[in-house]
C-alpha positions as CSV (number, residue, x, y, z in Angstrom):
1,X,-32.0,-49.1,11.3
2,X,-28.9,-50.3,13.1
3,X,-26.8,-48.1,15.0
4,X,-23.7,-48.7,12.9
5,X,-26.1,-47.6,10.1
6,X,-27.2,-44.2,12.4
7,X,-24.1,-43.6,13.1
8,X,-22.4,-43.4,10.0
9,X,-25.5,-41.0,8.4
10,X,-25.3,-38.7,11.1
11,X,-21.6,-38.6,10.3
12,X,-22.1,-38.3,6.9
13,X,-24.6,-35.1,7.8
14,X,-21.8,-34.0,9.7
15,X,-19.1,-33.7,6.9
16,X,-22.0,-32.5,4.4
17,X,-22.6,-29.4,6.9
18,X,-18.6,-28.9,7.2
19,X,-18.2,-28.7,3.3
20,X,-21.1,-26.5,3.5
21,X,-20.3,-24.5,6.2
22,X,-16.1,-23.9,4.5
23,X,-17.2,-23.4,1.2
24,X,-19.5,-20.0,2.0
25,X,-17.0,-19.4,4.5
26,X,-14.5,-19.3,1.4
27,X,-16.7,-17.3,-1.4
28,X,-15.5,-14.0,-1.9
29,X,-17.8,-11.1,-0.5
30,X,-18.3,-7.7,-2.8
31,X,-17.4,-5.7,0.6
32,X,-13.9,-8.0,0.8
33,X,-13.8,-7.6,-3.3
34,X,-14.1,-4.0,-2.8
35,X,-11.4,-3.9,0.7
36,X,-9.0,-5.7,-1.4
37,X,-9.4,-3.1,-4.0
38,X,-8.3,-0.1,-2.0
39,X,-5.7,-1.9,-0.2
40,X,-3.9,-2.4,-3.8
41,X,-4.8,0.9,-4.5
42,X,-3.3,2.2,-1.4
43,X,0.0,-0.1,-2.6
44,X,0.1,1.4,-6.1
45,X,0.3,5.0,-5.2
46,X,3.1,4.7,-2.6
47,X,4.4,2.4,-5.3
48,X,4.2,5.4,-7.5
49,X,5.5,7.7,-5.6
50,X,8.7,5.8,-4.5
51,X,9.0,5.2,-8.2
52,X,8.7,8.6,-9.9
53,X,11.3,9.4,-7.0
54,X,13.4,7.0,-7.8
55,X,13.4,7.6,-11.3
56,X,14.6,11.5,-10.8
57,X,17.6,10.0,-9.4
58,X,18.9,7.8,-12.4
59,X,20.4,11.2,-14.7
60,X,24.2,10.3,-14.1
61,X,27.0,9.0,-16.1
62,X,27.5,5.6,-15.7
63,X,31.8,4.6,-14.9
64,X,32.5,7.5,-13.3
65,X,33.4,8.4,-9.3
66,X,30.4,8.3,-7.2
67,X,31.0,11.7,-5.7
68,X,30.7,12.9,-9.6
69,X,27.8,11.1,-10.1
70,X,26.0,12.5,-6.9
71,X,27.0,15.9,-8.1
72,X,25.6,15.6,-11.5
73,X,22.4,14.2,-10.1
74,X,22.6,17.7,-7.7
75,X,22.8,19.2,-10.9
76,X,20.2,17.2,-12.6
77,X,17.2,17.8,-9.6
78,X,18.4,21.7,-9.3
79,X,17.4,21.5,-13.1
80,X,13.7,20.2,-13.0
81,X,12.9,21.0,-9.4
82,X,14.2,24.8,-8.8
83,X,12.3,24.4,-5.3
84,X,14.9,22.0,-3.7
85,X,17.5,22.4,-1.4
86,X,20.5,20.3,-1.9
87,X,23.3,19.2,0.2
88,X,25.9,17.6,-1.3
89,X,28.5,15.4,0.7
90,X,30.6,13.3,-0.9
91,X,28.7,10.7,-2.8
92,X,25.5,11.2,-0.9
93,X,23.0,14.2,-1.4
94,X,20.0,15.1,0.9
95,X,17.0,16.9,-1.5
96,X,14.4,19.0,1.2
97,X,12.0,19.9,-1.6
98,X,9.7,23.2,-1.1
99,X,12.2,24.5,1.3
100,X,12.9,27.0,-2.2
101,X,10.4,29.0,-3.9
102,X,10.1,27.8,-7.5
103,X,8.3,24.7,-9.4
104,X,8.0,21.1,-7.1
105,X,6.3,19.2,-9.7
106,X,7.8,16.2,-11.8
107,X,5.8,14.1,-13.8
108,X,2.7,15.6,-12.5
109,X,3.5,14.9,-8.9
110,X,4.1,18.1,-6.3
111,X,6.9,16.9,-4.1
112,X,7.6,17.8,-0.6
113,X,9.6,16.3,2.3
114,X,13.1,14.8,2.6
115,X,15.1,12.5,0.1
116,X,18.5,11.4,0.7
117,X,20.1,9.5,-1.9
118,X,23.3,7.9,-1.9
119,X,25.5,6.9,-5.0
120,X,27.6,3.3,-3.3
121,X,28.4,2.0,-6.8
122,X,28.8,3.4,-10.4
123,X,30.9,0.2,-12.5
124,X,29.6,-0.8,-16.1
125,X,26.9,-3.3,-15.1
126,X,26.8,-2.9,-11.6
127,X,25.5,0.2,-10.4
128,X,23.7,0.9,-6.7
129,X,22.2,3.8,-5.0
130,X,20.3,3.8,-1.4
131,X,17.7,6.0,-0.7
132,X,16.0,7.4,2.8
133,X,12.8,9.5,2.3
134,X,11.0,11.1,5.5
135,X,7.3,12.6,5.1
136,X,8.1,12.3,1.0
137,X,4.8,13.7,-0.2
138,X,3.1,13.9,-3.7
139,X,-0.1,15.4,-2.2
140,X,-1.5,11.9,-2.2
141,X,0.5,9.8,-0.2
142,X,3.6,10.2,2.3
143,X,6.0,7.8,2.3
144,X,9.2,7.2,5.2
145,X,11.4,4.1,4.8
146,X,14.6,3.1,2.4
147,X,15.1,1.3,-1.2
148,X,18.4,0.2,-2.3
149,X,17.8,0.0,-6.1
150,X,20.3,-1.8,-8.0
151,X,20.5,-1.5,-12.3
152,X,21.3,-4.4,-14.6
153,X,22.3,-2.4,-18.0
154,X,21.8,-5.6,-19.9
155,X,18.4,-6.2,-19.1
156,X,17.1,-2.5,-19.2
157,X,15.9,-3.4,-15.7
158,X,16.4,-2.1,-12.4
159,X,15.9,-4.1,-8.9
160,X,14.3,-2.3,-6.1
161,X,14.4,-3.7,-2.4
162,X,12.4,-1.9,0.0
163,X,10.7,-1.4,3.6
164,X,8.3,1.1,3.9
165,X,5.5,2.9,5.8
166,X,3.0,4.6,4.1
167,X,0.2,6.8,4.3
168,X,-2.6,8.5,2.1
169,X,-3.3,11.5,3.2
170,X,-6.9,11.6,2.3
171,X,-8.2,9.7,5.1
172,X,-5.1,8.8,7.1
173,X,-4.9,5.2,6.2
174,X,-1.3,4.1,6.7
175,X,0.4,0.4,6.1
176,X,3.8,-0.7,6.6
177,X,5.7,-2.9,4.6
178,X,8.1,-4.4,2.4
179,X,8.8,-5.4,-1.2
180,X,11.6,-6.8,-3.7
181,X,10.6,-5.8,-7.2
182,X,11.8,-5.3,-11.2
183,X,10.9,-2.7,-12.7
184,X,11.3,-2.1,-16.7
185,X,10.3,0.6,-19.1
186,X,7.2,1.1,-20.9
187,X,7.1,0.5,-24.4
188,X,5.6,4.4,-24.3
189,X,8.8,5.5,-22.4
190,X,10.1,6.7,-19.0
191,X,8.1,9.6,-18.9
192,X,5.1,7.7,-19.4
193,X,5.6,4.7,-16.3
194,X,6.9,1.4,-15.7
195,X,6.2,-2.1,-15.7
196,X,6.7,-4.1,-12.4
197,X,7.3,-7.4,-11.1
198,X,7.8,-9.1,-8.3
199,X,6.0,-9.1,-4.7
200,X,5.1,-6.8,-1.8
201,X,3.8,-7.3,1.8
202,X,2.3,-5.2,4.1
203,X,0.2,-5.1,7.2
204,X,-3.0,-2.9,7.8
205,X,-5.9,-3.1,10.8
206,X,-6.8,-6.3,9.4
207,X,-3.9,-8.5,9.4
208,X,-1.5,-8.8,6.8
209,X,-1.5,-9.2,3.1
210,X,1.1,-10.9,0.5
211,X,1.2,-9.6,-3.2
212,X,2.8,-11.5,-6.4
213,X,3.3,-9.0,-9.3
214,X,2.9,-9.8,-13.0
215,X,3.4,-7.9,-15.9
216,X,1.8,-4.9,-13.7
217,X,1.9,-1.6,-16.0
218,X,2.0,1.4,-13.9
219,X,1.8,5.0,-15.3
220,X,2.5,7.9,-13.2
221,X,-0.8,9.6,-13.5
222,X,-2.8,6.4,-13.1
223,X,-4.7,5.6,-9.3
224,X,-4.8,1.5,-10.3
225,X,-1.9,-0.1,-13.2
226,X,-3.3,-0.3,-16.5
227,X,-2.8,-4.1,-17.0
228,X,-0.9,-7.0,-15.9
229,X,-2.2,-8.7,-12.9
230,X,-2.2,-9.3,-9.1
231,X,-2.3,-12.2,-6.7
232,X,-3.3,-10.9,-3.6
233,X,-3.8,-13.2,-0.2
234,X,-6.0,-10.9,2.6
235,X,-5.8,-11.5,6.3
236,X,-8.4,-14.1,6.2
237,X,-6.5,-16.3,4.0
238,X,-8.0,-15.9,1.1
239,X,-6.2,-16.0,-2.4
240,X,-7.4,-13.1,-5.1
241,X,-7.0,-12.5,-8.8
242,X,-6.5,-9.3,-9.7
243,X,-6.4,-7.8,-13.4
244,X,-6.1,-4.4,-15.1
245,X,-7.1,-3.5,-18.1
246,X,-8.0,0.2,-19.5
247,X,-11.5,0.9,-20.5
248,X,-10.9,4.2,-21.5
249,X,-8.6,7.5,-21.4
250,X,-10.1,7.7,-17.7
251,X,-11.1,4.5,-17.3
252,X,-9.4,1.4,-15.9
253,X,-11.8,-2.1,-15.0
254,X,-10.3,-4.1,-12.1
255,X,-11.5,-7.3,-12.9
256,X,-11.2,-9.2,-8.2
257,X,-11.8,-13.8,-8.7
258,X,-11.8,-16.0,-6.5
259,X,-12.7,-18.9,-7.5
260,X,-16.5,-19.1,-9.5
261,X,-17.1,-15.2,-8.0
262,X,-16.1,-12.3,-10.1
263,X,-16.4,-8.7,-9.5
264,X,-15.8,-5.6,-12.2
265,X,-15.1,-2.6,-11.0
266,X,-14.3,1.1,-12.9
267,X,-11.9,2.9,-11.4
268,X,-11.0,6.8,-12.9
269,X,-8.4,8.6,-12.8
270,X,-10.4,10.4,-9.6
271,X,-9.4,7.3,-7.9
């Protein structure tokens, strides 16, 4: 054989053991399956949290003066949650809740820590209100950072733009992050949850991760959404399909691709 001939084998070897090499280094693991898992967990119930607050502060009249608006909404949280303090100034209110005796609990969520919400605009069509939360706690998670949420009355849809740090308080796991999102209405109603889209990022002990939102049905007392789907990219640059789709009353099946592997896995209402 001819060295030209040698040559180009052993460089042919060469390239087969790089393809080789990048493609297991590309299949998806069930221990990075199952880490991708919790970290969208982890996203979802801040995501929750931030939301059900968020949606206590959208009982006003829309047209009128922002400081009436900030008082109604006073009037509004004194009404379901006896247990917070309020101080009103102007058109912005800070809510301490627990620092009253009397009910905390909204949507089956136990609030504590600080919310300051402030009303900056209250037109037909183009309404706005900021929001500050320090330690905000639902038992689950705790949440510090700012939204400025924005309505579009046609559309039945509000805009929320956010940076973040969050942490569960089971095992102390915290991320920090932000994320530009629509949010919508179940079909089921407010009370129920809402459907998101959009994207989040965040970064964790890993590295950080980017997430596109589809169609992403969240109710309140749900750990995971209930369908739509994520696209999740981890810290080692790997691209992941995420979908939702309820098994049963308890039950929701998180169904992790990438590329030929596929993982199922149950999660309840435990978490």
């Amino acid at each position: 054989m001819s060295p030209r001939n040698r040559l180009a084998i052993a460089l042919l070897l060469t390239l087969g053991l790089l393809v080789s090499c990048k493609k297991k280094d590309e299949e998806l693991t069930l221990a990075e399956a199952t880490e991708a898992l919790e970290e969208a967990k982890l996203a979802t119930q801040a995501e929750v949290m931030v939301g059900d607050s968020i949606e206590i502060t959208t009982n006003f009249t829309i047209g009128q003066a922002v400081e009436q608006a900030a008082q109604e909404l006073r009037d509004f949280i004194v009404s379901q949650l006896p247990c917070a303090q309020i101080t009103l100034d102007g058109n912005t209110l800070t809510v301490e809740y627990g620092a009253l005796p009397g009910t905390c609990t909204y949507h089956g969520h136990t609030f504590s820590g600080t919310h300051a919400i402030t009303v900056r605009r209250n037109n037909t069509g183009d309404v706005q209100v900021d929001h500050v939360w320090t330690d905000l706690s639902n038992g689950i998670v705790s949440v510090t950072g700012t939204a400025n949420v924005t309505w579009s009355l046609a559309q039945g849809s509000r805009h929320v733009v956010h940076s973040l740090e969050w942490t569960r308080l089971l095992d102390g796991k915290s991320r920090q992050g932000d994320g530009d999102r629509t949010q919508t209405v179940l079909p089921e109603g407010l009370a129920v949850g809402i459907q998101i889209d959009g994207s989040r990022a965040w970064t964790s002990e890993s590295g950080d991760w980017d997430l596109a939102i589809e169609g992403v049905q969240v109710r309140w007392i749900d750990p995971v959404p209930q369908a739509g789907s994520y696209t999740l990219v981890t810290p080692r640059d790997k691209s992941l399909g995420m979908s939702f789709a309820r098994k049963d009353a308890d039950t929701i099946t998180v169904t992790i691709t990438n590329g030929s592997k596929s993982f199922d896995i149950d999660v309840t209402s435990a978490g």
